[in-house]
BALOFI-404248 format. One record per residue (C-alpha): residue number from 1; x, y, z; residue in one letter. Coordinates in nm, 2 decimals. Example, Ala and Ser with C-alpha at 12.3 -4.5 7.8 and 13.67 -1.06 7.14 Angstrom:
2
{1; {1.23; -0.45; 0.78}; "A"}
{2; {1.37; -0.11; 0.71}; "S"}
end
This chain:
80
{1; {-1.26; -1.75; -0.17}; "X"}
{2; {-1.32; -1.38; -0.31}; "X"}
{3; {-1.65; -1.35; -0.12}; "X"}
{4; {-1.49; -1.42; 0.20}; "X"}
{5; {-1.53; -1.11; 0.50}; "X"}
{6; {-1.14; -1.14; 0.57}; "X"}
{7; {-1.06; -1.03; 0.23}; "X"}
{8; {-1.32; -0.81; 0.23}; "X"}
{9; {-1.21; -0.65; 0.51}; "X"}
{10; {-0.83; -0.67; 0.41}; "X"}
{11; {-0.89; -0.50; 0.11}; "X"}
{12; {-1.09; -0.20; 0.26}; "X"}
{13; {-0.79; -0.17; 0.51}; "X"}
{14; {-0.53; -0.18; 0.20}; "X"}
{15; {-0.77; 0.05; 0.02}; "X"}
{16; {-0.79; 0.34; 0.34}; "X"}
{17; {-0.43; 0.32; 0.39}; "X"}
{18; {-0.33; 0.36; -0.01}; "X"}
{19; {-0.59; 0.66; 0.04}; "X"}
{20; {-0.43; 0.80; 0.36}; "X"}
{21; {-0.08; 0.83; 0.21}; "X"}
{22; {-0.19; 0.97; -0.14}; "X"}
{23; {-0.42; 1.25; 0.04}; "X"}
{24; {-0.68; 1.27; -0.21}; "X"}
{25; {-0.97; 1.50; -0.19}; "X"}
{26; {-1.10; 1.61; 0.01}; "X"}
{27; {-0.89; 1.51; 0.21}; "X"}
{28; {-0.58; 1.69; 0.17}; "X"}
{29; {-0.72; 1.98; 0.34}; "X"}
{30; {-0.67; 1.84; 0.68}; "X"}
{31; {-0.38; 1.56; 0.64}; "X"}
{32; {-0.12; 1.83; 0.71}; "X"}
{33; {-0.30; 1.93; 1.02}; "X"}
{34; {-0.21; 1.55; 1.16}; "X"}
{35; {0.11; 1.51; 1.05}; "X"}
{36; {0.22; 1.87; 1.21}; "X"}
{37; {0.05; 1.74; 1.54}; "X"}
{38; {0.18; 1.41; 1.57}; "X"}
{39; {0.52; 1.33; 1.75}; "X"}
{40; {0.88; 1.25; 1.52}; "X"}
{41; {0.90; 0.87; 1.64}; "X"}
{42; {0.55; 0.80; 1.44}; "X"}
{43; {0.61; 1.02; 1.15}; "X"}
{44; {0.92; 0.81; 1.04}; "X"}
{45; {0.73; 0.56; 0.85}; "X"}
{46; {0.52; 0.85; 0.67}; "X"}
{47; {0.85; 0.92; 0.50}; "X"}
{48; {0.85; 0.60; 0.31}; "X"}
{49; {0.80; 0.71; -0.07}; "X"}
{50; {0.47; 0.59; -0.29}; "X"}
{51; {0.74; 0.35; -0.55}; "X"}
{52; {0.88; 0.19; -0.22}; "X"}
{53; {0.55; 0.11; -0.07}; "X"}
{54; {0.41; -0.05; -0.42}; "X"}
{55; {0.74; -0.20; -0.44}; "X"}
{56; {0.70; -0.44; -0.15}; "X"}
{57; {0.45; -0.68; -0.22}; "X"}
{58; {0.69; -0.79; -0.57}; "X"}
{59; {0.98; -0.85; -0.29}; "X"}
{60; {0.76; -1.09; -0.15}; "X"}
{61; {0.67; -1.24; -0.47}; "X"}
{62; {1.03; -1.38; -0.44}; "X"}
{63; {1.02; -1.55; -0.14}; "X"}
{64; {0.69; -1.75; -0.19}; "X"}
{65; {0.73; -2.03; -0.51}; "X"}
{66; {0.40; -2.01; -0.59}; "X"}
{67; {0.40; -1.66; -0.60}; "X"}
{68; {0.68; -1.64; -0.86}; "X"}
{69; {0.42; -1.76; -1.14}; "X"}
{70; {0.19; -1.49; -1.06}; "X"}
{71; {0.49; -1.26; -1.08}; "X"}
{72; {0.62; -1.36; -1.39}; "X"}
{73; {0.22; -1.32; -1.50}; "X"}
{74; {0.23; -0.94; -1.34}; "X"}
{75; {0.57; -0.84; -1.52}; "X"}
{76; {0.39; -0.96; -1.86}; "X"}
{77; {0.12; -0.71; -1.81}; "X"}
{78; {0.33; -0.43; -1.64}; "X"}
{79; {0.61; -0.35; -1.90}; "X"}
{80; {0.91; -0.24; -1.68}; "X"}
end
């Protein structure tokens, strides 16, 4: 299941986008550049904070009954 190419690619995909937002070097010498040239309408979703974007996948957690055994497992390690 792990060595699947969807997952792979998923995860590269999650991975780049995490990176995007955070800015890391080196490249947080040109993200300013694209979001002073890009238009209001497509900057609204850059204002979505870091906790809120992190904080999504738990919401979903809630929905899903599977899913609520591997977030009771995740709140055991996390320590909120």
């Amino acid at each position: 299941m792990y060595n699947s190419p969807g997952i792979s690619i998923a995860l590269i995909s999650i991975t780049v986008g995490i990176g995007f937002k955070l800015s890391p070097a080196p490249f947080h010498q040109w993200t300013p550049d694209v979001y002073e040239g890009v238009r209001f309408v497509r900057q609204i979703p850059t204002s979505i904070s870091i906790s809120e974007m992190f904080g999504y996948p738990f919401h979903l957690f809630l929905y899903f009954p599977m899913n609520r055994i591997l977030l009771t497992i995740a709140t055991k390690f996390l320590k909120f």
